[in-house]
N, C-alpha and C positions, 0 to 999 in steps of 0.2 A: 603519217603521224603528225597529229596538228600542234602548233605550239605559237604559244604566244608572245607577239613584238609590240614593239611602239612603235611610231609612227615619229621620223626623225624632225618633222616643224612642229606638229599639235601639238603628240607625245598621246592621242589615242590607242586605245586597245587592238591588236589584230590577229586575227587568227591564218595560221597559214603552215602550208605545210612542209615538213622539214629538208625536200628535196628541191623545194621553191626555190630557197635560204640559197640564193648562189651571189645576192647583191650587198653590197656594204650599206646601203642605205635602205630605210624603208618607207613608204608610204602610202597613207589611206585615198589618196587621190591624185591629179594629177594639178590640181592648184597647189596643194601642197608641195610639190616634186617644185613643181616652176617658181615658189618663194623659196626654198631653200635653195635653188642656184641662182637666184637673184642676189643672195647676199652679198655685201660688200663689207669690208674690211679695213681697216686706217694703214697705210705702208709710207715707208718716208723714203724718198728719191734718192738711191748711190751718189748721185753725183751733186746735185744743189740742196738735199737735205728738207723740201717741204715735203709734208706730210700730206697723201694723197688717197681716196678711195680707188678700192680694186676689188671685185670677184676673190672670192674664198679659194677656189680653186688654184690661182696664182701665186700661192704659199711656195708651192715647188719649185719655181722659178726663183734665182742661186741673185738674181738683180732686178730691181725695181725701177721704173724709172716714169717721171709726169709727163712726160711728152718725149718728142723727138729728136727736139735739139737737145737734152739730157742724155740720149740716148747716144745721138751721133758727135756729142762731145769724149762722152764716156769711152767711144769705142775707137777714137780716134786721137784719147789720149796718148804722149810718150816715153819714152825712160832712156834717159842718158847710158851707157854704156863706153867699153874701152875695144876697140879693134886688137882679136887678138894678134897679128902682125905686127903691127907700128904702134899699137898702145895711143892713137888717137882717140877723142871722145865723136861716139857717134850718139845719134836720134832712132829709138825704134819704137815698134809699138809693143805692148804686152804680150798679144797674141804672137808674137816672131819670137819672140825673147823664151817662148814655153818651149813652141817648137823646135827652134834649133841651139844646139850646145854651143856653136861657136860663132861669132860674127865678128862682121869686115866691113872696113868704110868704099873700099869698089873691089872688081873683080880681080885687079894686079894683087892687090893684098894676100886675096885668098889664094891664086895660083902658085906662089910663093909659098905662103904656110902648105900648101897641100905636096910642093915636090921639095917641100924640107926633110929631108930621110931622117931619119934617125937607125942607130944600131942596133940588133938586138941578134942572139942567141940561138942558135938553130935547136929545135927540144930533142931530135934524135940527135947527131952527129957531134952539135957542139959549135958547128962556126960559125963566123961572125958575122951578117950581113946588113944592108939597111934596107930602110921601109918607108912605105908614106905614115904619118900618124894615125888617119884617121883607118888604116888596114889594121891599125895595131888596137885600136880601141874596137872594134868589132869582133876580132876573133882572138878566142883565148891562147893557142898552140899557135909554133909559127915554124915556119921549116926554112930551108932553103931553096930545095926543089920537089919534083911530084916524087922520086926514088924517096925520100927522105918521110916524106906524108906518107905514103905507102907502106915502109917499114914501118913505120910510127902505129900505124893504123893497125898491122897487120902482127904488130909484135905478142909472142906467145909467152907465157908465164908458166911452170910447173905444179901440177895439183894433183892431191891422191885421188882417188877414186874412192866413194865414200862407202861403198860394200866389198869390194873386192881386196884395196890398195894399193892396185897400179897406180904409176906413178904418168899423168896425161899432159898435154899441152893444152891451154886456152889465152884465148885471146881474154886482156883486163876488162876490156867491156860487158862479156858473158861471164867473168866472175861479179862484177858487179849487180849486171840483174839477178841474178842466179844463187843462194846463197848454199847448193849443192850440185857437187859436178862428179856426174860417172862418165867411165869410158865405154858403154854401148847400152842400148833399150833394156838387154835383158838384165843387166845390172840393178836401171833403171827402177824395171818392175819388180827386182827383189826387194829392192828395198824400199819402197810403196808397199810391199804386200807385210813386210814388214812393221811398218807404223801402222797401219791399222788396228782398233782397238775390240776387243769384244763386248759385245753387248746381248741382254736380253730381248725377247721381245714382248711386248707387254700382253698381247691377245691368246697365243699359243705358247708363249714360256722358252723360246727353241732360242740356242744361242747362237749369233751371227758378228761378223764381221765386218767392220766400216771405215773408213778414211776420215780421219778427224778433221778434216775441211768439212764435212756433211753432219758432226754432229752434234753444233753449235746451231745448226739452222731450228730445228724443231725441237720441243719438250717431249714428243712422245718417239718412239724408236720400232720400227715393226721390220718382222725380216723379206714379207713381202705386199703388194698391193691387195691380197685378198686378203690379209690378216687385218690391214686399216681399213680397206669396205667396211669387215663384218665388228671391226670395232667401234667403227662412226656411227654403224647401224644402232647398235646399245648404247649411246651415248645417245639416242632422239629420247624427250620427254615427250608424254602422253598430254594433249591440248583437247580442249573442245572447242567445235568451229562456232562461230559468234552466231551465226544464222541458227542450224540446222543443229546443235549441239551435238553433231557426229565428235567420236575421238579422233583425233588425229596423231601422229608421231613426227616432230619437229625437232631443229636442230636449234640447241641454246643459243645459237647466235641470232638467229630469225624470231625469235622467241625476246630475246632482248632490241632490237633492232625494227620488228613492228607491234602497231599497240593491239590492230584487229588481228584474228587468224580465221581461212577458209577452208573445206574441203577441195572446192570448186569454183571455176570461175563463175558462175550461177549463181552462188551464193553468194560470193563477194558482189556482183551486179544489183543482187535482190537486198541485200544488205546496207548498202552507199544512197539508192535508190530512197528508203525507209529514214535512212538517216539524213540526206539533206533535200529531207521533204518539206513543204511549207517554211515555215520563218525560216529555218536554218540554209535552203535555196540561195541559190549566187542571186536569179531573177524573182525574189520574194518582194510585191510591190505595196504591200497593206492586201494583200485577199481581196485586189481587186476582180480578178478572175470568177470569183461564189458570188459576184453581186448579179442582181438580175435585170435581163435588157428591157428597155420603154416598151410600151403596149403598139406604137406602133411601129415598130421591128416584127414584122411579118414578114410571111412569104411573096405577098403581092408586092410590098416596097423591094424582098430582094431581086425578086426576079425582074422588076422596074429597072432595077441598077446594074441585072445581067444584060438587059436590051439598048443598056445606053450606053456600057462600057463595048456590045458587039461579041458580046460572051466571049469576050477575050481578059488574059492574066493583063493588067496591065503594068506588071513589072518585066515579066520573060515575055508576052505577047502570043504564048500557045491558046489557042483554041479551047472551046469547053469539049470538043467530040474530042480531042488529042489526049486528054488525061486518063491516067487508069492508077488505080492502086498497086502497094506488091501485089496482090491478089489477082493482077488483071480484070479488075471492078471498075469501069466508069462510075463517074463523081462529079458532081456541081459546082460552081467554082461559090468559094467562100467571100464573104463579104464583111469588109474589115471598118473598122473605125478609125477616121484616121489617127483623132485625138485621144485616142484610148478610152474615151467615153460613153460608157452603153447606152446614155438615157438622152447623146443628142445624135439624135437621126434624121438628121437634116440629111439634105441629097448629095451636098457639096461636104460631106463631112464623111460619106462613103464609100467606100472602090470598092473593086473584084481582084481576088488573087488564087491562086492556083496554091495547094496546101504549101509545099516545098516553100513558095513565097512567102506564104503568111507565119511561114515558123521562124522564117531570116528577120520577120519583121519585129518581135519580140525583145530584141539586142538594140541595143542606142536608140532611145525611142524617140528622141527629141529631130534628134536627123532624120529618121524617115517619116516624121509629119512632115515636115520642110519638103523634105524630096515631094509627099503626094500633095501638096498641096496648090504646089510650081507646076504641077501638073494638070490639078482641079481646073486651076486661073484658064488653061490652055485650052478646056474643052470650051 
């Protein structure tokens, strides 16, 4: 499906098609592509405040800076702080200060704060024991020993059973994730069989049963897979293929989703072929191809230019006895312009190429005059 952009420097017209569409940007060429990343932008330096040119691109970048000494000022700036042991004023940098919660003017300081205990609370049992602080800001529960974490861990709670009403044990963690708790599978599955809800079904009318986790997913409801075949089947609208005007039966999504429709790949080929034929061609050069060649572009000039090239491709270097069509047909090798000009038949403005070559030569034409021409020089 083609659809049409602008082109993000000129703001020309383009056509292109909608599975192209993967770039944020677009462009009719590649001068174009290379002046929009050229652009530069006014930015004013984090740390000396002149205001500098920079690439567009460098918006995302969180700091600016005109050089390097701005740069290695900036990063090497410091900020006073308090030692939290002694409460002296220390020097750090920004980058330290994000990183860590707590800072020291040397390492005695911190050995100190680190084996200052403090008391706290055992969460099973109750008693009173001490800690280092920074065990105590990591973890939220605190025990005294593993027997104590274990009970802790392992502690059970009393819950009914939600079909039956036995009365079970679980552990507060599995009530947590859990917001129903039975005491065994088959409970389990009664009561599962239980919340499920009836329903019709749309194609054969037969009522059925479903777990209301599944019936929030889809708008239509069937009681089995050959009931949605043979209902998707009746939901195709009748199409005429663009070629061939054969009917076709399609689904409204494809239907909305592309603009051509085909029987066949055949058609779809015979079709695209018709349509970007002449002007509308990617390689459309003004109809240079219908013009017709000078009077002397004969056979004696080509075959002159087969006995001087050695009837050899002089791009792959095969032989003229070597070539053969699909057909397993020998063929003469073709004789190309270099400058794409029919009417200059000069000797030095000719070569030999073997088909396969001469169809590669078609694409960037500017490049392979250059290339045969570095070559012409050589004979």
């Amino acid at each position: 499906m083609m659809i049409n952009v602008k082109c993000d420097q000129c703001g020309k017209v383009l056509k292109k098609q909608s599975s192209r569409l993967i770039y944020k940007h677009n462009f009719c060429s590649n001068q174009c592509s290379q002046k929009y990343r050229r652009k530069r932008i006014n930015v004013k330096c984090d740390q000396c405040g002149k205001t500098f040119e920079t690439f567009f691109y460098q918006k995302k970048n969180k700091h600016h800076f005109c050089n390097r000494k701005c740069k290695g000022k900036h990063d090497n700036k410091q900020i006073t702080t308090k030692c939290d042991w002694c409460g002296k004023k220390i020097i750090r940098k920004p980058s330290d200060i994000k990183r860590c919660k707590h800072h020291f003017c040397d390492k005695k300081c911190m050995g100190k704060w680190n084996f200052n205990q403090k008391k706290i609370k055992c969460d099973q049992c109750g008693k009173i024991f001490s800690r280092i602080p920074r065990c105590i800001e990591r973890v939220k529960h605190h025990f005294c020993s593993n027997k104590c974490r274990w009970k802790w861990r392992y502690k059970q709670v009393e819950v009914k059973c939600e079909y039956c009403g036995k009365s079970i044990k679980n552990s507060p963690s599995h009530i947590k994730k859990y917001n129903h708790s039975f005491c065994s599978n088959k409970c389990f599955n009664k009561w599962q069989i239980k919340q499920r809800i009836k329903l019709r079904c749309e194609f054969c009318g037969e009522i059925f049963s479903r777990p209301r986790s599944l019936i929030g997913i889809s708008n239509h409801n069937f009681c089995s897979k050959k009931c949605y075949r043979k209902w998707k089947c009746n939901q195709r609208i009748k199409v005429n293929c663009d070629y061939c005007n054969k009917i076709l039966k399609k689904i409204p999504y494809d239907i909305k989703h592309h603009e051509y429709h085909f029987c066949s790949q055949k058609c779809q080929g015979k079709f695209y072929r018709t349509l970007f034929k002449g002007k509308n061609g990617s390689n459309w050069h003004g109809g240079i191809s219908f013009e017709p060649y000078g009077i002397e572009f004969n056979n004696k000039l080509r075959e002159q230019i087969r006995n001087r090239d050695n009837h050899r491709c002089q791009e792959c270097f095969r032989h003229q006895d070597e070539l053969r069509t699909k057909t397993n047909r020998p063929y003469k090798l073709n004789i190309h312009h270099i400058d794409y000009n029919k009417k200059n038949n000069n000797s030095y403005n000719l070569i030999s190429l073997c088909n396969s070559c001469h169809q590669k030569v078609n694409f960037n034409r500017d490049d392979w005059t250059k290339h045969f021409q570095e070559k012409i020089k050589c004979v």
